[in-house]
N, C-alpha and C positions, 0 to 999 in steps of 0.2 A: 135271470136271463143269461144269455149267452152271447158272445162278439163271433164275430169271425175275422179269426186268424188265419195265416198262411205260411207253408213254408217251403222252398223250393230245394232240393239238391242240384245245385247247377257247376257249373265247369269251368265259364271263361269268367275273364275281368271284368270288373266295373272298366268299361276304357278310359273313361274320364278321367277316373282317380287313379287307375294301376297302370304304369307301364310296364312294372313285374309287378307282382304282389310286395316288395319290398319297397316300391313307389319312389323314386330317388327325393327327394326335398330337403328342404333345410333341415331338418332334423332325419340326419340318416339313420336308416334301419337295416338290417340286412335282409335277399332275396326269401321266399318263402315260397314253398310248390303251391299253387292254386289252389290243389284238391288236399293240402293240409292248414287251409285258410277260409275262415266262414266272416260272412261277409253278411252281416246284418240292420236292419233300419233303425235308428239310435232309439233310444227310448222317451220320448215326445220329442225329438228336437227335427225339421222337417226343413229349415232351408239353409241354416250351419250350423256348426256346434256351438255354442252360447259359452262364455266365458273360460276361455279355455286356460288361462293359467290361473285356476282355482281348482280343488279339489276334495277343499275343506267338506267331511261329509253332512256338516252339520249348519251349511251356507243353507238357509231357507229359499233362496231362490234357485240354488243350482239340482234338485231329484234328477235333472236328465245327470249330469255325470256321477249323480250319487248310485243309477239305477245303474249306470254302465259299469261301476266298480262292483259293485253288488255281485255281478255276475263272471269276474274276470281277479281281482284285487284282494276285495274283501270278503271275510267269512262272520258267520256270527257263532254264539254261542251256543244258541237250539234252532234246526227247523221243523215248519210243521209240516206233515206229508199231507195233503188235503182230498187224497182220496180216501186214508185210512183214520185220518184227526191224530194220526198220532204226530208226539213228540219228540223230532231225532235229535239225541247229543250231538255235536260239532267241536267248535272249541271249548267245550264241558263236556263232562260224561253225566251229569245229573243235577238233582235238586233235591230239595226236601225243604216242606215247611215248620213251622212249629203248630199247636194244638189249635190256638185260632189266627192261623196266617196271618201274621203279622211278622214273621220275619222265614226270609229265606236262606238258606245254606246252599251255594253253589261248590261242585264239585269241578274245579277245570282238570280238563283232560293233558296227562303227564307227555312233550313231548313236542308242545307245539308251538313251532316258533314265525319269527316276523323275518319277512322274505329279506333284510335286511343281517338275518344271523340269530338276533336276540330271540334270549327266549321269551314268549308270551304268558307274565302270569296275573297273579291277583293284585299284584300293586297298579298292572294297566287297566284292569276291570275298577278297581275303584279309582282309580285317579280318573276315568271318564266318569261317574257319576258323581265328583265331587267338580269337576269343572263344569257339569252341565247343570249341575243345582244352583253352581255359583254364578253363570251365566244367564240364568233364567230371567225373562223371558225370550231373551235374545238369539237364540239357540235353538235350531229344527229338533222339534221334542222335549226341548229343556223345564215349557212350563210342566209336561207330565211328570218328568223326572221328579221336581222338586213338590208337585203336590203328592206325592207316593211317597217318596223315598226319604225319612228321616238320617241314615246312615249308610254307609257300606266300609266294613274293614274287614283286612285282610288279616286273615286267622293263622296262614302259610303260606307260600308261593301259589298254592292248589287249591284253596281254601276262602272264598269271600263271604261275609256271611250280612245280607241288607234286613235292615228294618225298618219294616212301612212306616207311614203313617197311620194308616188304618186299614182291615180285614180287605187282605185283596186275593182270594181264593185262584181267579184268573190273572192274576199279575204278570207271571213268568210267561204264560202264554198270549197274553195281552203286549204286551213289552220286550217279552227277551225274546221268541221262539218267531221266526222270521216265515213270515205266511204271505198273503199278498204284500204287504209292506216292514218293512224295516227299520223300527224304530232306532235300536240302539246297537251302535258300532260303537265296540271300542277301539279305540285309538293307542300310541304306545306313547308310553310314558317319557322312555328316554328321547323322543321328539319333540313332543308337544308340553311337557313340562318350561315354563319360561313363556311360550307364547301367547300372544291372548286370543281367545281361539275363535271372540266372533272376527278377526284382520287377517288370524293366518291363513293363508292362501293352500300350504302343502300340496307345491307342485314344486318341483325341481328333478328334471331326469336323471343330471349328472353324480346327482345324491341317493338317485332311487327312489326319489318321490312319487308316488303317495306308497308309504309303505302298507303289506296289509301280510296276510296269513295265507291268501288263494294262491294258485299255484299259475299268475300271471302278472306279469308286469306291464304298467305302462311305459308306450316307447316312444310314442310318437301322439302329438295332440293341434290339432289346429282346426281352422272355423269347416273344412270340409271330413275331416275323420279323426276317428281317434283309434290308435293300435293300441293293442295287448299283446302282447308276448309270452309262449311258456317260456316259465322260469327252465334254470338244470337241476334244481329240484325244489322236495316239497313235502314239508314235514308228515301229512295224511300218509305220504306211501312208504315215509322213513318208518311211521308208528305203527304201520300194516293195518289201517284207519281206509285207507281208498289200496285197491290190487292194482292201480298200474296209472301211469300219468295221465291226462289227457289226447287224446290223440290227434287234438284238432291246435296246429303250432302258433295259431295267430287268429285274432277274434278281430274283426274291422268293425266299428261302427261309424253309418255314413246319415248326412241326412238324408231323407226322404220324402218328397209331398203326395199326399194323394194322388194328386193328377202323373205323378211320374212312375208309380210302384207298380201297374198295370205293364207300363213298357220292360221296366228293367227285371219284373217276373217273366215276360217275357221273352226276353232274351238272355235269359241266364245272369243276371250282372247282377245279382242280389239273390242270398242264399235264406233268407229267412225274413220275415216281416210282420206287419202288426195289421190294424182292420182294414177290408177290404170288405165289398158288400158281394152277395150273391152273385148276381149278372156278371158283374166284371169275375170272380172266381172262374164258371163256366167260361166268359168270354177267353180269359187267359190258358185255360188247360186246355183248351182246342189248338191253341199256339203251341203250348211247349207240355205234351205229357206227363213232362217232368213234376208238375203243378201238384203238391200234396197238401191234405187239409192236419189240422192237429188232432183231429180223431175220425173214427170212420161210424159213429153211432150218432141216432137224433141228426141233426142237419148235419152233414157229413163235413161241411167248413166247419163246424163250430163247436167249442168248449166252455165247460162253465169260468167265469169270469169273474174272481175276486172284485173288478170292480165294477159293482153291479149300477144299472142303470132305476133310478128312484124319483120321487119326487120328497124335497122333504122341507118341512116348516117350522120357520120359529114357533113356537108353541106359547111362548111368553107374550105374544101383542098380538091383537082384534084384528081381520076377524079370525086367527089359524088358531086360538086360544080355544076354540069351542070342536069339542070331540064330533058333535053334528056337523060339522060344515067338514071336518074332514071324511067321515065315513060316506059323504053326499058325491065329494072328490071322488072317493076310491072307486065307489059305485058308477058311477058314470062315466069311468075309466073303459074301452074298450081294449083290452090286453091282446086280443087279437087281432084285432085292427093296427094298433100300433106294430106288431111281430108282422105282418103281411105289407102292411104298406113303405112305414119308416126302414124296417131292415130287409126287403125282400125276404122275409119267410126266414131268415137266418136264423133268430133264436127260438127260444121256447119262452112261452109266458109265467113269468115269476110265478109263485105260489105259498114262499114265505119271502121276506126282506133279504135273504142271504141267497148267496150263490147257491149251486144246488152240486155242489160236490159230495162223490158218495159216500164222505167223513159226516158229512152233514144232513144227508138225506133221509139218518134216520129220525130226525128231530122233527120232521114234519108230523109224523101221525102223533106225535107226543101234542104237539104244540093243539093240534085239532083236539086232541081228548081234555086238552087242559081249555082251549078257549070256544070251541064247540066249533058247530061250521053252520052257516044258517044260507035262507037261499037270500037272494040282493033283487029286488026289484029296480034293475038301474031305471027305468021310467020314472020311478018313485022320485028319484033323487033330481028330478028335472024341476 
């Protein structure tokens, strides 16, 4: 299926929050033009920002500010493009397994350092997977770590080479290659070395805390927003990796409730945001023009949606243990009743378990030749 998202190009301030876009407060920032300031709804957090002197990215409770680094801080190793499935280097240039994947050979990319100075190599890659082995359970990700990953050394500065615990053919893409979610961030050694990493907090501005590899920093943090800042530079455009910096100086994230994202698309004071239903969509672009969707094909709000909407069961206890009672479920599922009523007609109705990205789209007729298509008498299943 598909959500809908929204995203506006607007002009003035948040008023509440900006008296310049530099916002004077206890934690001074300097002045930043409006229209080189994007102004966006936090990532789940809706009535303040949630623990804001923590930034540890591996605090199981905190994804809102692990999501808001992600996109401003910190970088990963590989991404996956999800229109193409392919897999882009970042801070690596590759991989390579052996004959039956069971150990991998990363390649990090020469040149890429931590916004702090240091350079980023294989002693920070493995010292994050020997801290989150040794941390395990305790640690966002840490039990997968440690049932995969028997090793990881560093072969060179460039050079880390893990080995599983057993045949994981999708592992790097499973784990390292940053697709809807973010498994594994590494962290730099000469910080985080000495502290125990499910307490440390890794926030301190004055230090430059949270350090990362993105080409922003954090400036400013408290229960109504959080700043980013572009750095004065940024190893991608030292290595000729990205042609030119950023061009947007300052990334706000604010909260946002339902009930309020309607006004503030409205009047400009929010430059980008997360779901809104149909109705309200149209109701708002009648207000401000300015009102744009993330694609203009299939429902014009809407995109496919890593994280897809399902129903799903333990399979180990009575009665969800029995393949008949689920296929009786599936069947008596009306897909388009739920698409017409629950989301006003926003998405499309699933037709495999995954999103329907056109990395992925060709897997459908595979998947039908392999498990057939039959028709569903939903009465049946009554």
């Amino acid at each position: 299926m598909t959500r809908l998202s929204t995203t506006l190009l607007g002009v003035s301030a948040l008023a509440a929050l900006l008296a310049s876009t530099g916002l004077a407060s206890a934690q001074s920032v300097p002045d930043v033009p409006r229209n080189r300031t994007l102004i966006s709804q936090g990532w789940d957090f809706y009535n303040q920002v949630p623990s804001i002197d923590n930034f540890n990215p591996y605090a199981g409770v905190l994804l809102h500010q692990r999501n808001s680094l992600h996109y401003t801080v910190n970088e990963v190793l590989f991404y996956t493009n999800h229109n193409t499935n392919e897999t882009v280097g970042w801070q690596a240039e590759g991989y390579t397994y052996n004959a039956d994947f069971t150990e991998v050979t990363l390649k990090l990319r020469d040149g890429v350092k931590w916004s702090d100075g240091e350079a980023f190599t294989a002693d920070d890659v493995v010292f994050t997977f020997d801290m989150l082995k040794g941390a395990a359970p305790e640690l966002l990700f840490s039990s997968q770590i440690a049932e995969w990953v028997a090793s990881a050394t560093a072969v060179d500065p460039l050079t880390v080479v893990i080995k599983l615990n057993k045949p994981g053919p999708r592992w790097v893409k499973d784990f390292l290659a940053t697709g809807q979610s973010t498994r594994f961030v590494t962290v730099p050694k000469h910080i985080w070395e000495g502290q125990d990493p499910k307490t440390f907090a890794y926030f301190d501005l004055a230090k430059g805390w949270p350090v990362g590899t993105g080409p922003y920093k954090l400036v400013k943090a408290d229960a109504n927003s959080l700043f980013f800042d572009l750095r004065d530079s940024w190893w991608a455009l030292d290595a000729g990796v990205a042609s030119a910096m950023p061009q947007v100086q300052r990334v706000v994230y604010v909260p946002a409730t339902a009930e309020a994202m309607p006004q503030l698309f409205a009047t400009n004071q929010i430059d980008m945001g997360r779901s809104i239903q149909a109705g309200q969509f149209e109701a708002i672009k009648a207000q401000n023009p300015a009102l744009v969707a993330w694609n203009e094909q299939g429902p014009v709000w809407g995109g496919p949606d890593g994280c897809t909407y399902a129903i799903r069961f333990n399979t180990q206890v009575a009665p969800f243990d029995n393949p008949a009672l689920r296929h009786a479920i599936n069947a008596a599922m009306d897909r388009d009743q739920i698409v017409n009523l629950a989301y006003e007609g926003s998405m499309m109705r699933a037709t495999v378990p995954f999103s329907s990205y056109p990395g992925m789209v060709n897997y459908v007729d595979q998947l039908k030749d392999v498990a057939g298509v039959a028709d569903i008498d939903a009465h049946g299943a009554e």
